[in-house]
C-alpha positions as CSV (number, residue, x, y, z in Angstrom):
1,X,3.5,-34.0,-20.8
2,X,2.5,-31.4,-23.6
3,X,-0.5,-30.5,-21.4
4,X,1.4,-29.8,-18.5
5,X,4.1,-27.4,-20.5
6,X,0.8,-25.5,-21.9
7,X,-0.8,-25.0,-17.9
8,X,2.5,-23.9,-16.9
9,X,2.9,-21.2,-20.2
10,X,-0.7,-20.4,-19.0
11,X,0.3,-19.3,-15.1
12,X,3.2,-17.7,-16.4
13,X,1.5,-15.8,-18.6
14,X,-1.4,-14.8,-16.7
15,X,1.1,-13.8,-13.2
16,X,3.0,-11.4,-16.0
17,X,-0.1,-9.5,-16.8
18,X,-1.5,-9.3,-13.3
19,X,2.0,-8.1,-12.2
20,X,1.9,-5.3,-14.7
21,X,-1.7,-4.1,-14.5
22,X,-1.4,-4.2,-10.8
23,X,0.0,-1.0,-10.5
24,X,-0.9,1.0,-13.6
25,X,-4.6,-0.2,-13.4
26,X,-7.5,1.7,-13.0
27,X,-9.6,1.3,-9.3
28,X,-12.5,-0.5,-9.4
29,X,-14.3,2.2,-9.2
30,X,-13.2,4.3,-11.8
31,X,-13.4,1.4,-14.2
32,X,-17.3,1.0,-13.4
33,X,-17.7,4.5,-13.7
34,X,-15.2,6.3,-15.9
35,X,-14.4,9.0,-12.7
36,X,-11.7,8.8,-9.7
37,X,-12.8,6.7,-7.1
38,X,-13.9,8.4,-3.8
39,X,-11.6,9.1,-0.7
40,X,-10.8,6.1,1.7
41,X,-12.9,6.8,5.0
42,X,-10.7,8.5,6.9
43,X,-10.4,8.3,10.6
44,X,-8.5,9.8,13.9
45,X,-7.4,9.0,16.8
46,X,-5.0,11.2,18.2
47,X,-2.8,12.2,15.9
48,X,-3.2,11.1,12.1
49,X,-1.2,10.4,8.8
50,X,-2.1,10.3,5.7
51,X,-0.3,8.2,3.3
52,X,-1.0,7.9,-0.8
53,X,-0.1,5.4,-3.1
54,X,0.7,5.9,-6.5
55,X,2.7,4.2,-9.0
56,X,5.6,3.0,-6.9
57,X,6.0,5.8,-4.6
58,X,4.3,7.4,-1.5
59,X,3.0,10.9,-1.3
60,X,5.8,11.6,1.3
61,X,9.2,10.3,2.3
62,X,9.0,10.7,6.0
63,X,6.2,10.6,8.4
64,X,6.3,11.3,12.3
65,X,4.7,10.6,15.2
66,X,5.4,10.7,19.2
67,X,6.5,7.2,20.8
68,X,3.7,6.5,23.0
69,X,0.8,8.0,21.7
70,X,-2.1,6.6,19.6
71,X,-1.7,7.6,16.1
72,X,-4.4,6.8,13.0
73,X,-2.9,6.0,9.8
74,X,-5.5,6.7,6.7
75,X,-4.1,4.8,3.5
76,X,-5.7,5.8,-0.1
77,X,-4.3,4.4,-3.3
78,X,-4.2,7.2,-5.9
79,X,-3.0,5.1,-9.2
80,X,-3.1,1.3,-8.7
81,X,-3.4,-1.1,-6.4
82,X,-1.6,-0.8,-3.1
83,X,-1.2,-1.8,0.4
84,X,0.9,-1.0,3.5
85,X,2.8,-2.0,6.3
86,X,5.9,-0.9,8.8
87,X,8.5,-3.1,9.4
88,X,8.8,-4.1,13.0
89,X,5.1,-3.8,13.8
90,X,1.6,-6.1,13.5
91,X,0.5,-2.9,11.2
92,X,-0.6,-4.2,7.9
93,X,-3.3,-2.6,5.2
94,X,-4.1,-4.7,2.1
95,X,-6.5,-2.2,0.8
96,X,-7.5,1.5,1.4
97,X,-8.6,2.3,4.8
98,X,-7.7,3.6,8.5
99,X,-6.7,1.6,11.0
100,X,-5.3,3.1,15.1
101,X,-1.8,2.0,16.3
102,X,1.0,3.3,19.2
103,X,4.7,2.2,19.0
104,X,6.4,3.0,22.2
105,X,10.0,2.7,21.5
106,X,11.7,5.8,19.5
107,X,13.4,5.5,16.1
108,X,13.1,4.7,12.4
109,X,10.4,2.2,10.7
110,X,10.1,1.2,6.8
111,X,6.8,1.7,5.3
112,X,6.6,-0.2,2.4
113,X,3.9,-1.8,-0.4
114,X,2.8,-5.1,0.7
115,X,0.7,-6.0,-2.6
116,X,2.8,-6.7,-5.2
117,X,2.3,-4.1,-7.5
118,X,4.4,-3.9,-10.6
119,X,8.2,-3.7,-11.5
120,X,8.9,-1.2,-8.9
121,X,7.4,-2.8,-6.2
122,X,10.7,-2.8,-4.0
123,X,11.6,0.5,-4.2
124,X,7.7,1.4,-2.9
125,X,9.2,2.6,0.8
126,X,8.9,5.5,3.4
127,X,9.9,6.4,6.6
128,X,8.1,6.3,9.8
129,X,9.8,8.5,12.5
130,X,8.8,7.6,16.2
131,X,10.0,10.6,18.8
């Protein structure tokens, strides 16, 4: 019984820490190399956006494409350890990178941090505007 109290204190005490390095942590490779890691690859299609990462914000608070027309998202997190997705789409990054999408239908998406990153984690959203 003792044992299984001690695993538990373990876990809990190991999620804390990962939860609050997770955002304020250095990249991977800054850490191997004392300088700011390089920029994700960046790719287009069409039209392109370019979203940042940084302790629980975005670089922007709005983002807009056309409905209907291809559109490349590069990601890149600045400080910590990020990811993305947009509510009401398949679109999902766990990691720097670019990836191509197209949402037909007009209106307002969330953008928001799909790596659990730190105490603000919740408040990590944007806006995607579809014309």
């Amino acid at each position: 019984m003792m044992t299984k109290k001690w695993g538990l204190l373990v876990s809990a005490v190991a999620f804390s820490a990962m939860l609050l390095t997770a955002c304020g942590g250095e990249s991977k490779d800054q850490a191997a190399s004392g300088t700011p890691s390089a920029a994700a690859p960046v790719a287009t299609t069409g039209t392109a956006i370019n979203i940042e990462a940084s302790n629980w914000k975005f670089n922007q608070d709005t983002f807009e494409v056309k409905a209907g027309e291809e559109f490349t998202v590069n990601f890149k997190s600045a400080e910590g350890f990020h990811g993305i997705g947009i509510e009401g789409t398949d679109f999902e990054l766990q990691k720097e990178g670019s990836k191509t999408l197209k949402i037909d239908k007009a209106g307002e998406y969330t953008i928001f941090c799909n790596v659990i990153c730190g105490p603000d984690h919740g408040k990590m959203v944007a806006k995607l505007v579809v014309k």
